[in-house]
C-alpha distance (Angstrom), angle and dihedral (degrees) to the residues before:
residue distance angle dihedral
X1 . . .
X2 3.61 . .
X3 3.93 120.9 .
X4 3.56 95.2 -115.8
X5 3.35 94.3 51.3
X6 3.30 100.6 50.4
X7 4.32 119.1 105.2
X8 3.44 133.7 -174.1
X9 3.69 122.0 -89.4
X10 3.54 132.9 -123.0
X11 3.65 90.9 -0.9
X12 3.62 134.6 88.5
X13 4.14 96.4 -129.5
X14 3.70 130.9 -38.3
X15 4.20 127.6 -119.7
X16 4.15 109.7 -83.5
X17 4.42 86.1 -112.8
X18 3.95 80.0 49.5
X19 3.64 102.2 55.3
X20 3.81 95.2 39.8
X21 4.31 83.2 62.0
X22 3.28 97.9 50.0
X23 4.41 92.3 53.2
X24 3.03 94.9 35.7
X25 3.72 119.7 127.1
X26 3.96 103.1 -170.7
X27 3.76 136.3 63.2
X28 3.97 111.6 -69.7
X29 3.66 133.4 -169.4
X30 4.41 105.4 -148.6
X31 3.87 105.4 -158.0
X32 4.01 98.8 -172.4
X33 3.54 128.0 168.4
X34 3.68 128.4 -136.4
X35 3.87 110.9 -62.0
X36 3.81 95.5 16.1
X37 4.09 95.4 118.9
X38 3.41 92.9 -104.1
X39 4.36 86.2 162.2
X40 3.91 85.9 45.0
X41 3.47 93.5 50.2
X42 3.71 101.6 57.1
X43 3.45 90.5 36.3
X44 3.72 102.2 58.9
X45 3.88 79.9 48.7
X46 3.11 96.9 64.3
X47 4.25 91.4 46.9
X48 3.83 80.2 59.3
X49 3.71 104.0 45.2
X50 3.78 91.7 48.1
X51 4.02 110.2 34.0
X52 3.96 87.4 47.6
X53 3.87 95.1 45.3
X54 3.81 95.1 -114.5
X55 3.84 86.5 131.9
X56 3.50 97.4 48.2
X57 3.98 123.4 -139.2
X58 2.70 130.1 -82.3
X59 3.88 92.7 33.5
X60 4.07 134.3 79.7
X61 3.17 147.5 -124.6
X62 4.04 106.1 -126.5
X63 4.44 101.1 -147.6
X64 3.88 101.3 -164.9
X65 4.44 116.6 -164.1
X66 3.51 128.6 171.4
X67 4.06 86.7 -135.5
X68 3.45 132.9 57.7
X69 3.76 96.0 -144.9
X70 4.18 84.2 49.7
X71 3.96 87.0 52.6
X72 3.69 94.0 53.2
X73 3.43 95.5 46.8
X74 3.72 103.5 61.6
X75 4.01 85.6 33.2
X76 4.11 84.8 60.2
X77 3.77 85.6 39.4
X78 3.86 97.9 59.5
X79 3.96 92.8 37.8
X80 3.75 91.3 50.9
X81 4.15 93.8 52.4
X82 3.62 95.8 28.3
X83 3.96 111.3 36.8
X84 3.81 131.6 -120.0
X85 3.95 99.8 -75.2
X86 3.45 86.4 55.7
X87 3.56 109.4 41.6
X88 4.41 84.7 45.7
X89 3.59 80.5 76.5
X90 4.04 101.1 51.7
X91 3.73 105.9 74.7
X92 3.83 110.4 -161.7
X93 3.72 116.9 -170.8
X94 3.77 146.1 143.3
X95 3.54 123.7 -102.2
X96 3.86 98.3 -111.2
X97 4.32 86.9 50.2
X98 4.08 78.6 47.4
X99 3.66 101.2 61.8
X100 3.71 91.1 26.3
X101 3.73 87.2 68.2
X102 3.85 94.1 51.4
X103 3.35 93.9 49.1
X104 3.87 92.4 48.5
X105 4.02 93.3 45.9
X106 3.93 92.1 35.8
X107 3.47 111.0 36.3
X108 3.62 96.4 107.4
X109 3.90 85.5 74.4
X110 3.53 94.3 63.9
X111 3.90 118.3 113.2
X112 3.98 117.7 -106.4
X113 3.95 91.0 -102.1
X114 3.90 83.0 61.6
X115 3.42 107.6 37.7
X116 3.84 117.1 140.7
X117 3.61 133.7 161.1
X118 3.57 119.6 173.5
X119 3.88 123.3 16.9
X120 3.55 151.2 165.5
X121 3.99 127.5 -136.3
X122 3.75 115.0 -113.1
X123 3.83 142.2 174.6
X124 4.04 127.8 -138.1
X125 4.08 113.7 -119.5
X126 3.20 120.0 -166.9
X127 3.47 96.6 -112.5
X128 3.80 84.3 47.7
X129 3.52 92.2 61.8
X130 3.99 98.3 49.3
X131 3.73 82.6 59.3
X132 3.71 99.4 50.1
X133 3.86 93.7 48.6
X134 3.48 96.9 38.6
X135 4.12 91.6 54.6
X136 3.93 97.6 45.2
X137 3.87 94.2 104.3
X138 3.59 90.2 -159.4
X139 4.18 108.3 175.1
X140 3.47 116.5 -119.4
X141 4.16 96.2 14.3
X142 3.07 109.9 110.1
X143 4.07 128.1 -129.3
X144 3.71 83.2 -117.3
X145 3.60 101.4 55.5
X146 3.92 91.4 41.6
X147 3.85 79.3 61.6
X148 3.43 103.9 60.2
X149 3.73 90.3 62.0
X150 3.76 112.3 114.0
X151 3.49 126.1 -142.4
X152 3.96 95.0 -123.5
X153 4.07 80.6 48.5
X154 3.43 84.2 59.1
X155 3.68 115.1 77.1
X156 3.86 99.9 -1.7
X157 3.84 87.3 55.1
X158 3.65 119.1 17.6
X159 3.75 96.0 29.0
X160 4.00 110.5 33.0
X161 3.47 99.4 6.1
X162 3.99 104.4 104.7
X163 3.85 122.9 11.5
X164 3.53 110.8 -74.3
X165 4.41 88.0 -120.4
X166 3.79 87.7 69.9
X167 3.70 99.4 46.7
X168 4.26 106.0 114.1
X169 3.38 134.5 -170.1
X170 3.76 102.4 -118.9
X171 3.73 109.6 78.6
X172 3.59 126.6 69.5
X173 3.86 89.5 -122.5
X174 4.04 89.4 49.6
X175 4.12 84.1 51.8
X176 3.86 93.3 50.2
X177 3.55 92.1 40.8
X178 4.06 101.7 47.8
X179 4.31 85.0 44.4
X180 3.59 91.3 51.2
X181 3.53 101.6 41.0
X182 3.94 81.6 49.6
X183 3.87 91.0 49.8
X184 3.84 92.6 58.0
X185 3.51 100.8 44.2
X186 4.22 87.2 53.0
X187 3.73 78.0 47.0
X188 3.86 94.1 49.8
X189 3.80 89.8 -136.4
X190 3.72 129.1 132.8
X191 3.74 137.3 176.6
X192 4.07 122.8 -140.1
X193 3.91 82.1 -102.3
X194 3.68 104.7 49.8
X195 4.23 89.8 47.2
X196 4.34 76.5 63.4
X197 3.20 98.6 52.5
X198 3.71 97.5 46.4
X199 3.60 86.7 41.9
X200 3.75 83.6 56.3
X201 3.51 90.8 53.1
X202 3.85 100.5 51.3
X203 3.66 88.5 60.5
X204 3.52 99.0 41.4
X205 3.74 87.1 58.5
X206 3.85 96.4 39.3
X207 3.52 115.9 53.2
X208 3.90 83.5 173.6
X209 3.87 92.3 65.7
X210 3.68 91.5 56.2
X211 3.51 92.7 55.6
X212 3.82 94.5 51.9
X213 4.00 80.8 57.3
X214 3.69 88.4 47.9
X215 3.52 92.1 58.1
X216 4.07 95.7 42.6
X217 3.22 91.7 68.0
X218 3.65 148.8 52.3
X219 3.51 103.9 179.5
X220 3.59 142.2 9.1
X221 3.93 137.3 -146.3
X222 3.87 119.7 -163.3
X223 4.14 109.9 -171.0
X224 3.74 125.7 -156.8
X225 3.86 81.6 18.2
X226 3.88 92.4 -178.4
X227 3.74 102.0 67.7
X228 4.35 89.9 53.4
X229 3.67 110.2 136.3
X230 3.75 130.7 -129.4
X231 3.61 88.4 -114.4
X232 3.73 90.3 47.0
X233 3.65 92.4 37.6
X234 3.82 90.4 52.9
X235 4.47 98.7 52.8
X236 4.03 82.4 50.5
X237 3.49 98.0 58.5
X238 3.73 85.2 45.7
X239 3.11 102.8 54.5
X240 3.75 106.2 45.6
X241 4.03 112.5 2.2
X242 3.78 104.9 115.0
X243 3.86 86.2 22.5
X244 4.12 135.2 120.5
X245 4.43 81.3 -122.0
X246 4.28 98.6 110.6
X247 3.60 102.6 -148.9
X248 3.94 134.8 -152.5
X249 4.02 127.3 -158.1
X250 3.44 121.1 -173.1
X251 3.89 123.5 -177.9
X252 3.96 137.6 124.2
X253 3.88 111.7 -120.6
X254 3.31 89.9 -146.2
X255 3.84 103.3 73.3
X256 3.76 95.7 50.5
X257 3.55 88.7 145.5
X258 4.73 92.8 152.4
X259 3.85 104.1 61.5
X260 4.17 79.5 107.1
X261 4.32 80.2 61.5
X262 4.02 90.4 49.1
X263 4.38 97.8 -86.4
X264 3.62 109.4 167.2
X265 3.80 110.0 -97.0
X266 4.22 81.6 -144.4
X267 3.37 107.7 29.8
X268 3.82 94.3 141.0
X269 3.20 101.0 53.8
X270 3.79 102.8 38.7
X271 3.51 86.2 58.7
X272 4.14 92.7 51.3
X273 3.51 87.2 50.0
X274 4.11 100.8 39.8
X275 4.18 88.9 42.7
X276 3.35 102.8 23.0
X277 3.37 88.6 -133.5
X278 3.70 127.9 171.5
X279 3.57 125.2 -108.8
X280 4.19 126.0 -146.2
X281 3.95 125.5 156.4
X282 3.77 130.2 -137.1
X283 3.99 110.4 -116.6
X284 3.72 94.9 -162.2
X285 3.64 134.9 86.2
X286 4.07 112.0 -168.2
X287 3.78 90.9 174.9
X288 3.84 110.7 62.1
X289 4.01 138.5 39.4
X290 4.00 120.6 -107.0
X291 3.23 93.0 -93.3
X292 3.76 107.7 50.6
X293 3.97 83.3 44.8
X294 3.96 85.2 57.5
X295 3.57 89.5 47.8
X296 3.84 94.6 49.3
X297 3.78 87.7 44.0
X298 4.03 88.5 60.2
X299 3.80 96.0 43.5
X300 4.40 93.5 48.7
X301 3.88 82.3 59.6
X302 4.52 82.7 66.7
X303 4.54 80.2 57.4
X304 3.77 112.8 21.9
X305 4.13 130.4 45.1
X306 3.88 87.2 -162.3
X307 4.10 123.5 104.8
X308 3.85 113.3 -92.2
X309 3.35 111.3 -148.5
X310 3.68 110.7 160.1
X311 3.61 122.5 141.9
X312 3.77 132.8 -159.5
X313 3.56 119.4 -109.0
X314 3.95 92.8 -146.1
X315 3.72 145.1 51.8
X316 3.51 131.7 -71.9
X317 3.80 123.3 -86.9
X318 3.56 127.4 -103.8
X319 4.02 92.3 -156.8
X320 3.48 135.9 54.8
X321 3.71 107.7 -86.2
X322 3.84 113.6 -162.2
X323 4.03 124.3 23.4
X324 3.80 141.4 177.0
X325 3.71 115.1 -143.6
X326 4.12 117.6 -171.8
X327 3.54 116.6 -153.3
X328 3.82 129.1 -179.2
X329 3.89 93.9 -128.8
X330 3.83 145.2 -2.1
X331 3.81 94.3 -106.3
X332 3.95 82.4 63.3
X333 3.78 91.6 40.2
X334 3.49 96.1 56.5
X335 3.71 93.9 39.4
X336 3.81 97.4 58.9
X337 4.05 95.4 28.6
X338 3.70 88.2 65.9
X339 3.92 99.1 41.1
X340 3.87 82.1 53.8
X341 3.53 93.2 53.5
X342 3.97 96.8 47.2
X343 3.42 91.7 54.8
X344 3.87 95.0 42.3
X345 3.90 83.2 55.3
X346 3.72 91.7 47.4
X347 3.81 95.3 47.8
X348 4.01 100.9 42.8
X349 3.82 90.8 29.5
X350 4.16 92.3 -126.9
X351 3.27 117.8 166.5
X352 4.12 118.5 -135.1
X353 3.54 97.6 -93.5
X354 3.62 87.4 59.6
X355 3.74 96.2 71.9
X356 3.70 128.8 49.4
X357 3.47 136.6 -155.7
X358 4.09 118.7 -139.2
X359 3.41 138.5 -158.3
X360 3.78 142.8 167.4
X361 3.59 101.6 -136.5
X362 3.80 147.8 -32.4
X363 3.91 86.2 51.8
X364 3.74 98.3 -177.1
X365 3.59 95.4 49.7
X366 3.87 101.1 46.8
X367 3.96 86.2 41.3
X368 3.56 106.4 46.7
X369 4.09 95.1 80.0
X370 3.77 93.2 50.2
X371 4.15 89.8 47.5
X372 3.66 88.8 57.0
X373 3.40 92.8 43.8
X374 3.73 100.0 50.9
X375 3.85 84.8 42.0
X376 4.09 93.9 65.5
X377 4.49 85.7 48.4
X378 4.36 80.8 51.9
X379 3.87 88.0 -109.0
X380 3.74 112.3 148.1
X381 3.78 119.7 -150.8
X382 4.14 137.7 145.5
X383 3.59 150.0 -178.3
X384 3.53 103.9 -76.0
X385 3.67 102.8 -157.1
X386 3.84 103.4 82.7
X387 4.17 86.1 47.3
X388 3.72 104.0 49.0
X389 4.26 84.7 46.1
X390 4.26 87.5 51.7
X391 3.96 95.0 41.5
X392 3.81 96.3 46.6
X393 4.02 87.9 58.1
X394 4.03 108.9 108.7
X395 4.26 87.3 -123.7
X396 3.12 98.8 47.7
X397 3.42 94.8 48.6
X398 4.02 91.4 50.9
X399 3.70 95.4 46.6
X400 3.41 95.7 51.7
X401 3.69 87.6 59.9
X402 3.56 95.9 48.8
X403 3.90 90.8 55.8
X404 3.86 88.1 44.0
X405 3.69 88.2 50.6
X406 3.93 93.2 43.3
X407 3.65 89.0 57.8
X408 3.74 101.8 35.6
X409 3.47 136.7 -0.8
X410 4.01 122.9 -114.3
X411 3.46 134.7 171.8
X412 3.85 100.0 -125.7
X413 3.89 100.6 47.3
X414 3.73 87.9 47.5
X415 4.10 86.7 54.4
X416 3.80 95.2 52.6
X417 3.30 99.3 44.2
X418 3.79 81.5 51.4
X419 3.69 97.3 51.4
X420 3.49 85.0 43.0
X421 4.05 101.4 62.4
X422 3.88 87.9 23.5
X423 4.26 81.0 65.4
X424 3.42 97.7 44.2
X425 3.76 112.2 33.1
X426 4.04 95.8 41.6
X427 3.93 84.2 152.6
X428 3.88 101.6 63.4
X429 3.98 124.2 52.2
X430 3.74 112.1 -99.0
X431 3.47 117.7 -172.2
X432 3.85 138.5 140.6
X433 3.77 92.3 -80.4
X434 4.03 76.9 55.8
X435 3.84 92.9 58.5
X436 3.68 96.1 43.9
X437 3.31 99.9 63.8
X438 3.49 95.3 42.5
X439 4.12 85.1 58.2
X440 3.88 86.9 44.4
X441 3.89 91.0 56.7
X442 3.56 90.7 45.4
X443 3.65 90.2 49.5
X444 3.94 94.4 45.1
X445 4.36 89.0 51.6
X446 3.29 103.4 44.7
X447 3.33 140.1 51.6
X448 4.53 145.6 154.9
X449 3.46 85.8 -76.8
X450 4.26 94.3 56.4
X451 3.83 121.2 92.9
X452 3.29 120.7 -107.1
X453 3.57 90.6 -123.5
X454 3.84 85.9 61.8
X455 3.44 93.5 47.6
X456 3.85 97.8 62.0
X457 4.32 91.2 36.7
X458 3.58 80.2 63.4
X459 3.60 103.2 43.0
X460 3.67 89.2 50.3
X461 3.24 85.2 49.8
X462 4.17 99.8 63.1
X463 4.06 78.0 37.6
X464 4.08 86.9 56.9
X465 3.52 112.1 -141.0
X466 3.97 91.5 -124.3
X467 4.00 93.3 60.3
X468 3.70 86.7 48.5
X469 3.89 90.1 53.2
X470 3.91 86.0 48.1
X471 3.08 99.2 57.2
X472 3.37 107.0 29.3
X473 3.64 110.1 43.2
X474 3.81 96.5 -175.1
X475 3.39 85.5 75.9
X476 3.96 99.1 63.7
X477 3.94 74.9 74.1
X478 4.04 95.8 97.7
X479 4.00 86.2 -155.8
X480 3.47 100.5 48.5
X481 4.17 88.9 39.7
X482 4.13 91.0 47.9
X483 4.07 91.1 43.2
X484 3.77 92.9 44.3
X485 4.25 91.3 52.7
X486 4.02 90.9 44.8
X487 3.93 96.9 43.3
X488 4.27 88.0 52.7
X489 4.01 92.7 44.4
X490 4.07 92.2 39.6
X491 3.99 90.9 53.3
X492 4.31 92.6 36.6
X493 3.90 85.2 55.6
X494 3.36 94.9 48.8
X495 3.80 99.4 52.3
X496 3.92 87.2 38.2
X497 3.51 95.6 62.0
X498 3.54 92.6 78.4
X499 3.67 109.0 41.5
X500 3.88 129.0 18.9
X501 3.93 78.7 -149.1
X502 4.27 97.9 119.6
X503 3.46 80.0 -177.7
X504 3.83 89.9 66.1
X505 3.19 96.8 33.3
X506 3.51 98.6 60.1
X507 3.73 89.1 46.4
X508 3.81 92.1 50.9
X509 3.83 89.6 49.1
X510 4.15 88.5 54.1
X511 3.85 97.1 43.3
X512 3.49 102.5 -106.4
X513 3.71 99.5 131.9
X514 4.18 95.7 32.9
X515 3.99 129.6 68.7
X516 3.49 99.8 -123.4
X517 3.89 118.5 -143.9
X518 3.92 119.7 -154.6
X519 3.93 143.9 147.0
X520 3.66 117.3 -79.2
X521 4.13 84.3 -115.9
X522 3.42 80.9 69.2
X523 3.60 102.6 48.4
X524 3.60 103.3 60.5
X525 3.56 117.7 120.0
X526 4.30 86.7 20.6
X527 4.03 122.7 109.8
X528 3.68 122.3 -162.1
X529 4.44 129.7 176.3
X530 3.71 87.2 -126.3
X531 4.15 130.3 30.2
X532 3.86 117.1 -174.7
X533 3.91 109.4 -172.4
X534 3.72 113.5 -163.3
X535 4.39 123.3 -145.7
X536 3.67 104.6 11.0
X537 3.77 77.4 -167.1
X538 3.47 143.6 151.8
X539 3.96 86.4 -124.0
X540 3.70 93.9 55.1
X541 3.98 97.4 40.4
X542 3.69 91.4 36.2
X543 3.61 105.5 148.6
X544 4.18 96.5 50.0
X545 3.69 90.4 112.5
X546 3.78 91.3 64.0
X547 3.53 105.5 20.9
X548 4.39 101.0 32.5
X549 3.94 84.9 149.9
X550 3.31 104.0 61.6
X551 3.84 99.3 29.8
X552 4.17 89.0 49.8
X553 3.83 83.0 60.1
X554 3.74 90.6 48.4
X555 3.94 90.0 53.0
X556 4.23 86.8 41.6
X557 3.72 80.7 60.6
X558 3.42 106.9 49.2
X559 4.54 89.1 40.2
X560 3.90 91.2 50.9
X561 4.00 100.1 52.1
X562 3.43 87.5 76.1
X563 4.20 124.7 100.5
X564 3.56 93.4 179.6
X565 3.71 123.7 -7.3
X566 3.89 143.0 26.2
X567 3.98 127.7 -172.2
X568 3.91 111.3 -175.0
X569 4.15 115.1 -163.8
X570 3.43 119.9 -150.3
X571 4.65 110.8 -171.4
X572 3.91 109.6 -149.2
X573 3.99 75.7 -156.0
X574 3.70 133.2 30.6
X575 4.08 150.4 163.1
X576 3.86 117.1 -87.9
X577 3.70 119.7 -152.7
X578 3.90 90.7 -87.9
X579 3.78 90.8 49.6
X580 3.71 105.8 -101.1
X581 3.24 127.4 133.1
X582 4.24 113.6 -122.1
X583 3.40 131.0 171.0
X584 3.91 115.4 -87.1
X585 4.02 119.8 -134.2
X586 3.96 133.8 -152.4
X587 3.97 99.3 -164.4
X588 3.59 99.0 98.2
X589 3.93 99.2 47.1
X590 3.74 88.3 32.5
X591 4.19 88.5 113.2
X592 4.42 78.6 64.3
X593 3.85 89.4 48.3
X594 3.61 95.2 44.1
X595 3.91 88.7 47.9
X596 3.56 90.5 58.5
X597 3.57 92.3 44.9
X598 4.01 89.1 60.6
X599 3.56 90.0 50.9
X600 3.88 94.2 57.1
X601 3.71 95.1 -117.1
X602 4.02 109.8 158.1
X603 3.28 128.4 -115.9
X604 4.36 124.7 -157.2
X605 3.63 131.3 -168.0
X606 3.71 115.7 -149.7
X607 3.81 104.0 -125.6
X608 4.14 99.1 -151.0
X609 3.85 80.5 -173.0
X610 3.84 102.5 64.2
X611 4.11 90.6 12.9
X612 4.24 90.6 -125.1
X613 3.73 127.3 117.2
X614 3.89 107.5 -117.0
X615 3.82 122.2 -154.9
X616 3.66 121.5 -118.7
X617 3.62 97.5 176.7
């Protein structure tokens, strides 16, 4: 297809910013706020790059996300619009699968000192890392100094925090480091971390390997752009500054909610200046209504000195859409939070999913009231943490499908359990006839009466445990393998124990029929109709006054995952850690309070008197 010929798909046009991105044939910068289509964006560029031979066969497009979920969806995205053939060559991965790969196809490159073969992926516990220090055996360090050695010093320091070519002998944290580093690799154990920095290392010492790269790929997408990593940072510019590889970041500056997890404080503008790339902003917002967007537009001014000009793609609201409600306590907070979002359900008719409950930190603790509360008005909701780490796990996700698909056929389970067997059994001829009889087996064996333990033994089964393995290496980890299997049937059993519906229990498993409460770390990238945040505090934004950037962005977060409506809470009492109740403050968010103030935003005090809400502003 020729260039000029070539329209976007599945979408009636795109903004003017939008359309210069996707033809454009230089480096570009993306600064997009929330809602703008940032997934969208890249992938209808890579539908035109590919189907009008921009990215010329045989190479790739390399998609890089911080998420696996993220990475799936604009892989799905571009295979949907552009067919299979197409979307073989756009390879969409996280950074950690990234530099995994190199390691695995490279890691006969590394020096002697470095060597490693076969290995499993591991985490560091604290108690973990008590036992590593405490067993290095280093001469002349003593026990005491060993001690003194923090477990965040641990791996973000002494084992990933310079390149591993620049770590000495002399120092005691060059000793500790260089034993360590040995200790795993007898061990055969690696963290997501260390497989970077030996990553970094094979193509520090191979110039060769970064030209095979080079010639891979064509062009290169980096999502969420503002929350790269030094480390990450560093293997990109590597690999394809100074190179024929065109490059496109997207990312919004003003939810750089990770520079606590090492995010470059100027990402943007190290990669203008190291790429000289191009930079162009999306004007549209396709997630939230006028006036939320004018409300977000007031609050970026607390992060960013640049223009905001974002507009909202949809009409104005007939409703008020963002509130601050003071309460004297969180026994009344939860109490009137929850009857507000029954009859908010009842008079939009949202399901649970549609609303979300927010907080800064210590989730369980500032959402256990309103969970009980909810619970008496038959209002499901949960701490969303332990689910959205179960349902991003590879299995899970493909026996889920295969129980959706037992039950009732759909389109998209049927594709990726496709693209799953199509990946891994290249050899044998998979087809739809292929898939049917592995749903008419499943059909034939089990049955209402079967466990649910049986159930998933069998699906894994028609998965085959080896093709898992292969795919997935994680799973060659027999801890991670045995605790992934247990966690999926422990959580179907419990939501089966109540209906024989797999219907419902599948959708009870993925949160459709619950409000699920979570941090606003683990909100990003998520959109719901309605956002409550609970304690816009001093005690749960405590370190603004030192740190306004990053905890603005945190706020920015929390304002802009909102469609339609947000209701902020603010205790005049509340728990501490030790579970006494203190006195809560404003004064050191009060540039926040004062920001929603300016943007007309109301604010009610609950009168326990008279039982109303009056109006202070």
């Amino acid at each position: 297809m020729r260039q000029e010929d070539w329209k976007p798909i599945d979408v009636d046009s795109l903004e003017p910013n939008a359309e210069k991105v996707v033809r454009s044939n230089c480096n570009m910068l993306v600064t997009a706020g929330p809602g703008a289509g940032k997934t969208e964006l890249l992938a209808q560029r890579a539908c035109y790059l590919l189907q009008t031979d921009t990215c010329k066969s045989p190479k790739k497009i390399l998609a890089i996300s911080f998420k696996r979920d993220a990475a799936d969806n604009l892989k799905q995205r571009v295979k949907l619009r552009c067919g299979k053939d197409f979307a073989d060559r756009f390879v969409s991965v996280t950074y950690d699968s990234f530099f995994k790969d190199i390691l695995d196809r490279f890691k006969a490159a590394l020096p002697d000192d470095y060597s490693v073969k076969d290995y499993d992926i591991t985490s560091i516990d604290r108690r973990e890392t008590r036992n590593l220090i405490d067993s290095c055996g280093i001469p002349d360090v003593s026990f005491e100094e060993l001690q003194s050695i923090s477990h965040e010093t641990l791996e973000n320091v002494l084992l990933c925090g310079k390149p591993l070519s620049q770590i000495a002998s002399n120092s005691l944290e060059d000793k500790v480091s260089t034993k360590i580093w040995h200790n795993f690799l007898k061990e055969k154990k690696l963290t997501f971390m260390m497989i970077s920095r030996l990553c970094e290392l094979i193509l520090e010492t191979n110039p060769i390997i970064i030209k095979c790269l080079q010639e891979t790929f064509s062009h290169v997408f980096l999502d969420e752009f503002q929350d790269t990593t030094k480390i990450q940072y560093g293997i990109l510019t590597r690999c394809f500054k100074n190179s024929s590889c065109i490059l496109t970041a997207v990312g919004d500056d003003k939810q750089q909610i990770m520079v606590w997890a090492g995010a470059l404080i100027d990402a943007f503008g190290r990669f203008k200046y190291d790429f000289s790339a191009n930079q162009i902003s999306l004007q549209l917002n396709y997630r939230s209504v006028p006036e939320l967007v004018e409300i977000q537009k007031n609050v970026a001014q607390l992060i960013t000195r640049s223009q905001q000009n974002m507009t909202s793609h949809f009409q104005s609201s007939q409703e008020s859409v963002c509130d601050v409600f003071i309460y004297p306590n969180e026994n009344m907070e939860a109490y009137l939070i929850a009857y507000m979002i029954a009859e908010r359900i009842k008079k939009y008719s949202l399901k649970p999913s549609d609303i979300c409950i927010l907080v800064r930190q210590r989730v369980g603790v500032y959402g256990n009231r309103i969970i009980s509360e909810l619970e008496k008005l038959g209002i499901k909701s949960r701490v969303e943490e332990k689910y959205q780490k179960l349902l991003s796990e590879p299995l899970v996700k493909l026996v889920i499908n295969y129980i959706k698909l037992w039950r009732e056929i759909n389109a998209q389970s049927w594709q990726i359990l496709m693209d799953f067997y199509e990946s891994t059994m290249r050899d044998e001829n998979i087809d739809d006839n292929f898939m049917s009889e592995n749903i008419e087996m499943l059909s034939e064996q089990i049955c209402f009466s079967s466990s649910i333990s049986q159930l998933v033994d069998y699906i894994i089964g028609l998965l085959g445990e080896s093709n898992l393995k292969k795919i997935y290496p994680q799973y060659k980890n027999v801890s991670t393998w045995n605790s992934t299997i247990n966690d999926l049937k422990e959580e179907l059993l419990k939501y089966s124990s109540k209906t024989q519906d797999f219907k419902t229990v599948i959708d009870n498993l993925e949160g459709e029929n619950s409000i699920p409460i979570m941090s606003i770390h683990k909100s990003k990238g998520l959109e719901y109709d309605t956002v409550v945040f609970l304690g816009l505090e001093d005690s749960a934004f405590w370190n603004y006054p030192k740190n306004p950037q990053e905890e603005g962005c945190a706020f920015f977060v929390a304002l802009s995952r909102a469609k339609k409506k947000v209701v902020f809470t603010i205790t005049q009492q509340r728990q501490d850690n030790r579970g006494f109740n203190k006195k809560t403050s404003l004064k050191g968010i009060k540039p926040i309070i004062d920001k929603l103030q300016e943007s007309q935003v109301c604010i009610y005090k609950y009168d326990t008197t008279n039982n109303i809400y009056e109006k202070l502003q």
